[in-house]
N, C-alpha and C positions, 0 to 999 in steps of 0.2 A: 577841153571844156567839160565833158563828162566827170577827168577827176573831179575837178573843182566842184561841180552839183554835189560829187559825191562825199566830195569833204565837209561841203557845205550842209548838205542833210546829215553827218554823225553828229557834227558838231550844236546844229539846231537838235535834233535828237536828244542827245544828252541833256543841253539846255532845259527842253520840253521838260523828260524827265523830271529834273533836280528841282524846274517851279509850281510840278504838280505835286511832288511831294513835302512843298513847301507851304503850301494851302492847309489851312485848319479846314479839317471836315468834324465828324462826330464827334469820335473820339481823340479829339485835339492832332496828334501826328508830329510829323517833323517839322512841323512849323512850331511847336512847344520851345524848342530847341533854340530857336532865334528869336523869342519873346512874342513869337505873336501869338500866344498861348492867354494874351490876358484880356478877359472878360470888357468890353466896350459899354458903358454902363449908359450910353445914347440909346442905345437897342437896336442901330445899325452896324456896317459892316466898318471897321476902322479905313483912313485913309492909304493904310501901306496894304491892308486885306485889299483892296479897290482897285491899286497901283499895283499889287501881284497879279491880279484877275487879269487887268487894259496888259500887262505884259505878257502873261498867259497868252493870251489870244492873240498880240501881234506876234510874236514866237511859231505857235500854233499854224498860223498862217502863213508865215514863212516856211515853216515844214513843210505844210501842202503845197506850196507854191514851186518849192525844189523837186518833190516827188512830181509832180504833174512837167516840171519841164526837162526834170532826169529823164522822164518816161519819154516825152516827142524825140528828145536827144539822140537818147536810143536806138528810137524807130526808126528816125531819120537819118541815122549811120548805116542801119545795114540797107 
């Protein structure tokens, strides 16, 4: 069971990574790259920026989620 969390948090890992660096911040970023580079003339965030963020964060929290029950796994084996 330990591998599995432990497969489970690289693979959420990576994920994490790849939808942080998919986010337009300032200086636009790797989200340029996949057209979400283009200026929303609403003056809010576009619907796929919104839908990157709600996945950002269920992602996110699956990371924390594997970290915190790799960590009792742990504990509770030795």
């Amino acid at each position: 069971m330990i591998v599995g969390f432990s497969i489970a948090l690289i693979v959420f890992s990576l994920l994490l990574m790849l939808l942080v660096l998919m986010h337009k911040g300032k200086g636009g970023g790797l989200s340029d790259m996949f057209g979400g580079g283009m200026q929303s003339s609403v003056g809010g965030s576009s619907v796929a920026e919104r839908n990157l963020d709600r996945i950002t964060v269920v992602v996110g929290l699956c990371w924390f989620a594997s970290i915190v029950v790799l960590g009792l796994l742990m504990k509770l084996d030795n």
